[in-house]
C-alpha positions as CSV (number, residue, x, y, z in Angstrom):
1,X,20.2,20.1,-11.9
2,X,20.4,16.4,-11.7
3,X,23.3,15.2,-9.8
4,X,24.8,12.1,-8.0
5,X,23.1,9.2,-9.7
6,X,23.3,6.3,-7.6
7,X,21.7,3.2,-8.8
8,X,20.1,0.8,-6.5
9,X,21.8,-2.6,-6.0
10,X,18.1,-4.7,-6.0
11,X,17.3,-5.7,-9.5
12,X,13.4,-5.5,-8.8
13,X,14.2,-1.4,-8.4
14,X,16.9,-0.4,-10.5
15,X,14.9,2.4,-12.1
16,X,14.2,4.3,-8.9
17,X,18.2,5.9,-8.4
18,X,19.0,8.9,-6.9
19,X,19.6,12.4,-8.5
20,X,19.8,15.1,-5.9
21,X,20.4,18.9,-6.9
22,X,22.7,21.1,-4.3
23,X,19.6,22.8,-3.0
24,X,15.8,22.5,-3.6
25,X,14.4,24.3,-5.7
26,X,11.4,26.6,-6.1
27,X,8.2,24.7,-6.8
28,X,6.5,24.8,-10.0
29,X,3.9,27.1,-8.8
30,X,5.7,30.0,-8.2
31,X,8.5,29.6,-10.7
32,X,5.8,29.2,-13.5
33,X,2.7,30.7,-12.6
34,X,3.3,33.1,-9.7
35,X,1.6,31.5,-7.5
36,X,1.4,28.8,-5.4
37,X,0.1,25.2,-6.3
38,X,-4.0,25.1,-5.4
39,X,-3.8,21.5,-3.5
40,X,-6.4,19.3,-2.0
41,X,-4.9,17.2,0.6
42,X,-6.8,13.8,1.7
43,X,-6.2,12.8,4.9
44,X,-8.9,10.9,6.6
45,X,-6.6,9.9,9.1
46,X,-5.3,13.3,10.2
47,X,-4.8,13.5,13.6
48,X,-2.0,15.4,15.9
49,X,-3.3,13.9,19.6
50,X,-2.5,10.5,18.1
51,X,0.5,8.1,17.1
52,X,1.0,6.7,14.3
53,X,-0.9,6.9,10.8
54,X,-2.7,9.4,12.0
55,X,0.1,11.7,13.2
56,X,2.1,11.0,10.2
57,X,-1.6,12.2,8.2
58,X,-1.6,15.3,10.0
59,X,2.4,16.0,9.8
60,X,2.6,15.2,6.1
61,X,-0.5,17.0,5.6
62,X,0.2,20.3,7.4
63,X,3.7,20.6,6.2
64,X,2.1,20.1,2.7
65,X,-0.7,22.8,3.2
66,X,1.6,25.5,4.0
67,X,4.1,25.0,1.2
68,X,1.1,24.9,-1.3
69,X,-2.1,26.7,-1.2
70,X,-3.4,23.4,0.1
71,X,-6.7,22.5,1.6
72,X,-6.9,19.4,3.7
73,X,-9.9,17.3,3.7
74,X,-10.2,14.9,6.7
75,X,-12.4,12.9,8.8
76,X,-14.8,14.5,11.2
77,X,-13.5,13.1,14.1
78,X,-10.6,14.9,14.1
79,X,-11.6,18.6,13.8
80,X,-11.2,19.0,17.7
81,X,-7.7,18.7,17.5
82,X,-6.9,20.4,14.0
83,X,-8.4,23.1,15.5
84,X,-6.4,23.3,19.1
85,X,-3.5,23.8,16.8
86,X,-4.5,26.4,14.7
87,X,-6.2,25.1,11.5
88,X,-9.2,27.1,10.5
89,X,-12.2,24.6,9.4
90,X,-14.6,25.7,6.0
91,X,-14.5,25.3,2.8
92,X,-11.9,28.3,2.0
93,X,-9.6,27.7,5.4
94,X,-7.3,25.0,5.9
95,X,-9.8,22.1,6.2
96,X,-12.8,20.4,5.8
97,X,-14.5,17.3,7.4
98,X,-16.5,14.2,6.0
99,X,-18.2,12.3,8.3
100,X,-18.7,9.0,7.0
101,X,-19.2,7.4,11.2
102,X,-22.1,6.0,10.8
103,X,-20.1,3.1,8.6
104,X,-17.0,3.9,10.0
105,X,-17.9,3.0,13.2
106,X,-19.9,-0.1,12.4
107,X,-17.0,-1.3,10.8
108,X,-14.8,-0.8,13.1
109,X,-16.9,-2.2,16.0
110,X,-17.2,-5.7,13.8
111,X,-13.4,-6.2,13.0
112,X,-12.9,-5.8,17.5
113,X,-15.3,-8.2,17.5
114,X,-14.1,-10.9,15.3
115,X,-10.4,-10.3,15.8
116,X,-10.1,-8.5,18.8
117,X,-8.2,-5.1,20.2
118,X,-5.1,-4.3,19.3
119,X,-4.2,-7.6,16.8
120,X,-5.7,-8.8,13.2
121,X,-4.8,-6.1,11.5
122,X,-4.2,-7.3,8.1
123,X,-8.0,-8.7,8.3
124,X,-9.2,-4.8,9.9
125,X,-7.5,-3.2,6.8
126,X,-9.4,-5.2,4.2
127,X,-12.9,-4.6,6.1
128,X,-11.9,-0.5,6.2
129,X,-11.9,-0.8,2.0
130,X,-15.7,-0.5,2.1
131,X,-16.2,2.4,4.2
132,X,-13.1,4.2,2.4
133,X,-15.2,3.7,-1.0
134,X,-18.1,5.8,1.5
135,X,-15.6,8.1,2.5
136,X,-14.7,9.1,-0.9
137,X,-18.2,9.1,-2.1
138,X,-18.9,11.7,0.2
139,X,-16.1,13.8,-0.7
140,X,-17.0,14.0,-4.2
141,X,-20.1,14.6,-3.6
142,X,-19.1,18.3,-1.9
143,X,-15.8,18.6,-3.9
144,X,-16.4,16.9,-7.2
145,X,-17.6,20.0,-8.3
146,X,-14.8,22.2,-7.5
147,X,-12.1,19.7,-9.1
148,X,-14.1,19.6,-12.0
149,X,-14.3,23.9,-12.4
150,X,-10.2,23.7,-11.9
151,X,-9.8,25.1,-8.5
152,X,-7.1,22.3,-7.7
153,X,-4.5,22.4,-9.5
154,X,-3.5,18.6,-8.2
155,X,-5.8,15.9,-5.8
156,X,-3.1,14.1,-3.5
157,X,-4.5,11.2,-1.1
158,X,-2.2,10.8,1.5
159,X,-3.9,8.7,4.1
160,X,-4.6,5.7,3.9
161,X,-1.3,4.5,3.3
162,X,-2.1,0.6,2.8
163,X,-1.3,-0.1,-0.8
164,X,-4.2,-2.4,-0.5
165,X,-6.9,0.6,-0.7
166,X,-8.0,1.6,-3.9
167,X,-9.2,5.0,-4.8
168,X,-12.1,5.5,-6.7
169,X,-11.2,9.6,-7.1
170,X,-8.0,8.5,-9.0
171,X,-10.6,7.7,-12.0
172,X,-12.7,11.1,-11.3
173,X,-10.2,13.1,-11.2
174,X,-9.0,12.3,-14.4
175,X,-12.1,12.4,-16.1
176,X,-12.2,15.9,-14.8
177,X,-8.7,16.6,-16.0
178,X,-7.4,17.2,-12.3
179,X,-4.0,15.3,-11.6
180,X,-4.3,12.5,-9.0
181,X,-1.3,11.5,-6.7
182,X,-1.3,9.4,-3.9
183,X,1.1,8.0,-1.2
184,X,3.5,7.5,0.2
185,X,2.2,3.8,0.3
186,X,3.6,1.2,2.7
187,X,2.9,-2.3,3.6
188,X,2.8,-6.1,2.4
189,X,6.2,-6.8,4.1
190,X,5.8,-10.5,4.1
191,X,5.7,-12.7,7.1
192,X,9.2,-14.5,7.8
193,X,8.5,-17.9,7.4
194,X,10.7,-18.2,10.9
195,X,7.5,-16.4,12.7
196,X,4.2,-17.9,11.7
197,X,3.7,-18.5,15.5
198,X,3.9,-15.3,15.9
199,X,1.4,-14.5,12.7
200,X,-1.1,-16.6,14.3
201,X,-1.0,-15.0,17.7
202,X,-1.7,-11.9,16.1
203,X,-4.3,-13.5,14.3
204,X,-2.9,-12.2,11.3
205,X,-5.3,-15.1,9.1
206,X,-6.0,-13.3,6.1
207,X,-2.1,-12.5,5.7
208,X,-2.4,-15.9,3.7
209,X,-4.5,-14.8,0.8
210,X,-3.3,-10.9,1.2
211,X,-2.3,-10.6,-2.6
212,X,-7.0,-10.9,-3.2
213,X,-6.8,-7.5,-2.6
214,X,-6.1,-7.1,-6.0
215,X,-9.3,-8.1,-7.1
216,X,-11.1,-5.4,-5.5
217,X,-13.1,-3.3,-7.6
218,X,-10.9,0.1,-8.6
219,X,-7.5,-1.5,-7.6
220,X,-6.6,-1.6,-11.0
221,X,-8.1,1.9,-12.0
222,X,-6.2,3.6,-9.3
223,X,-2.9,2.6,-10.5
224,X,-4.1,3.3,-14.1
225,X,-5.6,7.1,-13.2
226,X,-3.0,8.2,-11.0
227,X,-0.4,10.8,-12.1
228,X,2.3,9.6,-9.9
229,X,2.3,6.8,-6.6
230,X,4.7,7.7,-4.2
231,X,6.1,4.6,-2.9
232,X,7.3,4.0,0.8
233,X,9.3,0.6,0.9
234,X,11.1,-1.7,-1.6
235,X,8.0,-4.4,-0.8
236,X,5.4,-2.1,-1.7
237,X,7.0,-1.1,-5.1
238,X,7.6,-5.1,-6.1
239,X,3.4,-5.7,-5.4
240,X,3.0,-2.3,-8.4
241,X,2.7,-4.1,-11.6
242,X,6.5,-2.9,-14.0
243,X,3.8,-1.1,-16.1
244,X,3.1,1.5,-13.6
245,X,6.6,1.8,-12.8
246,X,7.3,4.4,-14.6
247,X,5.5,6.8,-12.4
248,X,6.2,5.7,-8.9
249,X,8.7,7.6,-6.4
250,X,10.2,6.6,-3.3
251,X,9.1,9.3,-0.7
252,X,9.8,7.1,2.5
253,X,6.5,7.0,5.2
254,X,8.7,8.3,8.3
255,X,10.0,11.4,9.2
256,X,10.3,13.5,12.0
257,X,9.4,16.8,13.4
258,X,12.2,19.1,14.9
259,X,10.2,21.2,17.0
260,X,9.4,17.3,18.3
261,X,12.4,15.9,18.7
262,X,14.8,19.1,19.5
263,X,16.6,17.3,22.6
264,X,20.3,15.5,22.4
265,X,21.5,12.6,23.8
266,X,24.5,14.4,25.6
267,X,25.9,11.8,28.2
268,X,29.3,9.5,26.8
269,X,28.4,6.0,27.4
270,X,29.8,3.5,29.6
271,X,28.9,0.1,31.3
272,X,26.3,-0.6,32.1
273,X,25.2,0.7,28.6
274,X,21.5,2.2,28.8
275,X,19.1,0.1,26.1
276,X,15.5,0.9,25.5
277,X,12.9,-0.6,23.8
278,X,9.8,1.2,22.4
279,X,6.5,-0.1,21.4
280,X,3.3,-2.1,21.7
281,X,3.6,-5.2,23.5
282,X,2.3,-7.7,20.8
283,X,4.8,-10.7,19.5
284,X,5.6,-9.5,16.2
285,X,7.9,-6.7,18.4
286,X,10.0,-9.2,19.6
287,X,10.6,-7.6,23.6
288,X,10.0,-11.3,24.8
289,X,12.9,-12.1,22.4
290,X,15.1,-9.2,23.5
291,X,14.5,-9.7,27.5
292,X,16.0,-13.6,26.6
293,X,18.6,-12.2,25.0
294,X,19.9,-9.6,27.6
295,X,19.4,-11.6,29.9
296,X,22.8,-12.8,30.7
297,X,24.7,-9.1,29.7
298,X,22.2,-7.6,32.5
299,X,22.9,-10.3,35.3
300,X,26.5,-9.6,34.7
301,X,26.3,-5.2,35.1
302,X,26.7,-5.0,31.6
303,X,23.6,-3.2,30.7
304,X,20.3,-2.1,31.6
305,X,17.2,-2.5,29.8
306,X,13.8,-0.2,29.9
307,X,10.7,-1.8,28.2
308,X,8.7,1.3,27.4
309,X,5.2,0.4,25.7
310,X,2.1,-1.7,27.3
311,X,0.1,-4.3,25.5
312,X,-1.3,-7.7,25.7
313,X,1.9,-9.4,26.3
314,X,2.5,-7.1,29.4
315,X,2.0,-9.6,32.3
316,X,3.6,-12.4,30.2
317,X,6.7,-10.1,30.2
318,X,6.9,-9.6,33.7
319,X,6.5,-13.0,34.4
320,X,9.4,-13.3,31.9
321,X,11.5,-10.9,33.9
322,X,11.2,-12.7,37.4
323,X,11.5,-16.3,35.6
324,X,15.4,-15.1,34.3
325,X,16.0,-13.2,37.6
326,X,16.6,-9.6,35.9
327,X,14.3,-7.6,37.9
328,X,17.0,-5.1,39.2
329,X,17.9,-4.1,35.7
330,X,14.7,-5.1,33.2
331,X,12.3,-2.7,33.8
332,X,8.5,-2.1,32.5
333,X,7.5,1.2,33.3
334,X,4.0,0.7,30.8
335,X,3.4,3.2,28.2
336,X,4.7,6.6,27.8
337,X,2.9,9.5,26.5
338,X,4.3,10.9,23.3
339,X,5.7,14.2,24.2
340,X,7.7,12.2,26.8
341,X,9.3,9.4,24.5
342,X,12.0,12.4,23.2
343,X,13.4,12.3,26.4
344,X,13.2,8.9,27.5
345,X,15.6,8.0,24.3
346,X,18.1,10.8,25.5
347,X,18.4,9.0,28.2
348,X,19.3,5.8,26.6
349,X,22.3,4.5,24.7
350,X,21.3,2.0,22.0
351,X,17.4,1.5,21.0
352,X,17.1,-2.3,20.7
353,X,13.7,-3.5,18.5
354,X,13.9,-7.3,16.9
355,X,10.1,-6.3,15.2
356,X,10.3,-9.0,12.9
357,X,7.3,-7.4,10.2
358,X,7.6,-3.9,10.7
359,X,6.5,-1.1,7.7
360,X,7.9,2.5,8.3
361,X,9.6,1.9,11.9
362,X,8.7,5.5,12.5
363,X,10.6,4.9,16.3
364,X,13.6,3.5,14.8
365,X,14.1,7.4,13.4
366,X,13.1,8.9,16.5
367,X,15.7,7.6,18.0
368,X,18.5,8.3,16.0
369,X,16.8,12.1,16.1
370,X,18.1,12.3,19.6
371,X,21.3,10.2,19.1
372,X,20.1,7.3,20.3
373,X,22.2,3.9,18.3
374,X,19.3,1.5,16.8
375,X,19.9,-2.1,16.6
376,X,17.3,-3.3,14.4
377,X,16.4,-6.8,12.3
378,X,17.7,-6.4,9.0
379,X,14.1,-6.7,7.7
380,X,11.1,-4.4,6.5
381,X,10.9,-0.6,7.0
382,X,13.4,-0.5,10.0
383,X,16.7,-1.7,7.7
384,X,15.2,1.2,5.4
385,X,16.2,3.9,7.8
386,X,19.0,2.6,9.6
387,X,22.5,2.1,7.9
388,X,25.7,0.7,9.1
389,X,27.1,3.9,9.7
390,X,24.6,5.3,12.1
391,X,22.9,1.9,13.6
392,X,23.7,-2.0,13.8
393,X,21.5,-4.3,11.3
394,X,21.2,-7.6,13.0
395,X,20.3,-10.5,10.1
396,X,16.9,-12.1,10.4
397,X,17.0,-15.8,11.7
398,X,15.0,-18.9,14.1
399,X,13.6,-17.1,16.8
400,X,16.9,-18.7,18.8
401,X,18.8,-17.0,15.9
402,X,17.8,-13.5,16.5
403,X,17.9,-13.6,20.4
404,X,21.3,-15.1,20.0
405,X,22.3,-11.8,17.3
406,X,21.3,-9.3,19.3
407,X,22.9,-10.7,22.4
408,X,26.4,-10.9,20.1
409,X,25.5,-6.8,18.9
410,X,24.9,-5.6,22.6
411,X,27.8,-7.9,24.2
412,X,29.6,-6.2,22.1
413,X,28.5,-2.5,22.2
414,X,29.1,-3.2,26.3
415,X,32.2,-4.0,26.0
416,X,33.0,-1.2,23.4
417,X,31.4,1.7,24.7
418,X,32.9,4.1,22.7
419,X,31.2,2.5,19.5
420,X,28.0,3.7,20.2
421,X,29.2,7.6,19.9
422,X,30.4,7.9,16.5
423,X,27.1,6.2,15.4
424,X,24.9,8.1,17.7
425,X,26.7,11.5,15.5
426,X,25.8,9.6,12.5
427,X,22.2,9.1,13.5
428,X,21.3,12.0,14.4
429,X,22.7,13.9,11.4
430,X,20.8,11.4,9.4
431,X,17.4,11.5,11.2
432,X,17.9,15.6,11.2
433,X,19.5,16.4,7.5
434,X,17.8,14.1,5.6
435,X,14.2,12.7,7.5
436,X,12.3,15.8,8.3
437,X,9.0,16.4,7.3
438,X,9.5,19.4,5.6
439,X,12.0,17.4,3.3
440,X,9.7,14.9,2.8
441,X,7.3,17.7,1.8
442,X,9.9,19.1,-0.9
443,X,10.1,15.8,-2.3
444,X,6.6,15.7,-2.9
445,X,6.5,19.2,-4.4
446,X,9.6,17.8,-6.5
447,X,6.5,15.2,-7.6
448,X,4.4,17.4,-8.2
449,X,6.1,19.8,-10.6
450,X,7.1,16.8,-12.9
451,X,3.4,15.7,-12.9
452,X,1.9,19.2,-13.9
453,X,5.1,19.8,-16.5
454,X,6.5,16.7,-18.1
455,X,9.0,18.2,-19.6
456,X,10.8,18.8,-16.4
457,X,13.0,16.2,-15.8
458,X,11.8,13.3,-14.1
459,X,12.7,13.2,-10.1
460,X,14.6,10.1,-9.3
461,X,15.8,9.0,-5.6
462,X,17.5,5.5,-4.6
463,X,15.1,3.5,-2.4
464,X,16.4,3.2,0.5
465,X,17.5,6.6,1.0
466,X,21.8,6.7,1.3
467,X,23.6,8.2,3.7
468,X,25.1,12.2,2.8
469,X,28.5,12.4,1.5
């Protein structure tokens, strides 16, 4: 039953809206067939002992293989960890490997050289197309065959999620009759114009000439040949030409794992308020810009401010800290292992982040999965997750324009303690009701029914994702 339709208020994505039925329903596979849907999953990047990409790979993924008969195929490198929890490797268990090293690895080693560690990253994605085109040469070669006999009822790529990587199994896969989906995609947030400093420190060059990557070969076959894109952000569905518009779906990148995140913030706040900041010390974060502007609010009790993350900009930090006389309440403990950052945002109020090009913001969400109030820039994936009922958006600006916003947002949460609560509620009903994987998973099954059955209506969702009534 389609109910609820919302329409978006951008122009540029009017025909993604929302329709959402009372409860989900049974997928395709078992309402039609009596079985399950025979998926094959690809996720080179598939990793649970890692952050980022390849956590979200393996979260997706795995929530995805038990909800289908799904079998994930992923890189080599990371069949050490599949296996610690759980998954069975061959060709009729959970997963199978490729190990396309030998150019992975040469790649890789070339992009450190040129750009260095940890920055450039724009530059390493477009020097990773090459050895995806290996990667997926190699997994037809072993599964060509069984796509093309029918033993997949549906090919879904769900890693890499750089819109910028083409896929040359969209095209074989519908040669061999087999539905090709792919996503979610995220990325091409542009650069504020207010930041290039901080786009050259990153050595973020080819960011200027990002929109070539449509002149690799099979960018334009991939968007042909696939059944269905699911998109992650408003600024990767403007870079999809309107004629393939028709068949993309907002599935948002982030989401987060109960069993994960199962811990509360449970203390009532009170000055000095308790802010936190997570992430890798690189300028596009923005910590220099949020240790300026608490600055003040910390020398007068108002707050205290934890810096949890390390990086390249660590020892400029520090020295920033000791130059504004903020020691006693600034603090840069270094980076914090995973399973630890749960409880390290319980034990905060408000999670500050002025990233000022940021995709999914997958910490923004953890956060408000513990109750912790984000205050993010109104800008990229962040402002996608938060909304003013369970976070503060601070408008993008001059650098001087955002330090001086989120001093105004924290000044204020100091001073009005007791406006941080009825958000933190707010968040973490959000993050928990509506940003789990396994609803991310029923989207995708939601997908995937209308692309094996079209006369199903078509699934529609609002982009970004409302709060519930």
């Amino acid at each position: 039953m389609v109910a609820n339709v919302v329409m978006s208020t951008d122009p540029d994505i009017d025909e993604l809206s929302l329709a959402r039925g009372a409860h989900p329903a049974p997928h395709w596979g078992d309402r039609a067939r009596g079985r399950k849907l025979r998926t094959l999953l690809i996720a080179e990047m598939c990793n649970p002992d890692m952050i980022s990409v390849p956590l979200e790979g393996f979260s997706h993924s795995d929530r995805l293989r038990q909800l289908t008969d799904g079998h994930v195929v992923t890189h080599t490198r990371n069949a050490e960890s599949l296996e610690k929890v759980g998954w069975r490797q061959g060709p009729r268990a959970d997963f199978s490997t490729i190990d396309s090293e030998r150019v992975a690895r040469l790649t890789w080693d070339l992009a450190e050289l040129i750009v260095g560690r940890g920055t450039g990253w724009t530059l390493k994605s477009a020097m990773y197309v090459p050895t995806y085109y290996y990667f997926e040469h190699l997994i037809w070669k072993q599964f060509g065959p069984r796509i093309k006999a029918g033993e997949f009822d549906l090919v879904h790529r769900v890693t890499p999620l750089s819109p910028t990587c083409p896929s040359k199994l969209a095209t074989w896969c519908k040669q061999a009759g087999v539905p090709f989906v792919m996503g979610p995609l995220n990325g091409g947030v542009p650069w504020p114009k207010q930041f290039d400093a901080a786009r050259r420190k990153e050595k973020e060059w080819l960011s200027y000439v990002r929109g070539a990557y449509r002149l690799l070969p099979g960018h334009r076959s991939t968007l042909r040949d696939s059944a269905a894109v699911m998109i992650g952000s408003r600024d990767t569905f403007k870079q999809v030409p309107r004629q393939y518009h028709e068949r993309c779906f907002y599935v948002p990148e982030n989401a987060i794992d109960p069993a994960r995140f199962y811990k509360r913030r449970q203390h009532t706040a009170a000055r000095p308020i308790k802010v936190v900041f997570l992430g890798r010390l690189v300028p596009y974060k923005g910590a220099d810009m949020l240790i300026e502007a608490v600055a003040p609010l910390a020398k007068a009790g108002a707050l205290t401010l934890d810096i949890l993350g390390d990086g390249p900009m660590m020892a400029e930090l520090k020295a920033l800290v000791e130059k504004l006389g903020v020691a006693d309440a600034v603090r840069l403990p270094g980076w914090v292992k995973h399973d630890q950052v749960q409880e390290r945002l319980a034990q905060s109020d408000v999670f500050a982040f002025p990233s000022v090009r940021e995709f999914g913001g997958a910490v923004a969400l953890e956060a408000m999965a513990v109750g912790c109030v984000p205050v993010v820039l109104d800008y990229g994936g962040p402002a996608e997750l938060v909304t003013p009922q369970t976070g503060l958006l601070v408008p993008m600006g001059t650098r001087a324009q955002v330090i001086e916003r989120f001093r105004a947002v924290l000044s204020d949460l100091a001073a009005n303690p007791a406006h941080i609560e009825a958000k933190s509620r707010a968040a973490y009903r959000r993050a928990h009701e509506q940003f789990t994987w396994d609803a991310k998973a029923r989207r995708c099954l939601d997908i995937y029914e209308w692309v094996l059955d079209k006369s199903r209506p078509k699934p529609q969702y609002a982009m970004p994702e409302p709060d519930l009534a």
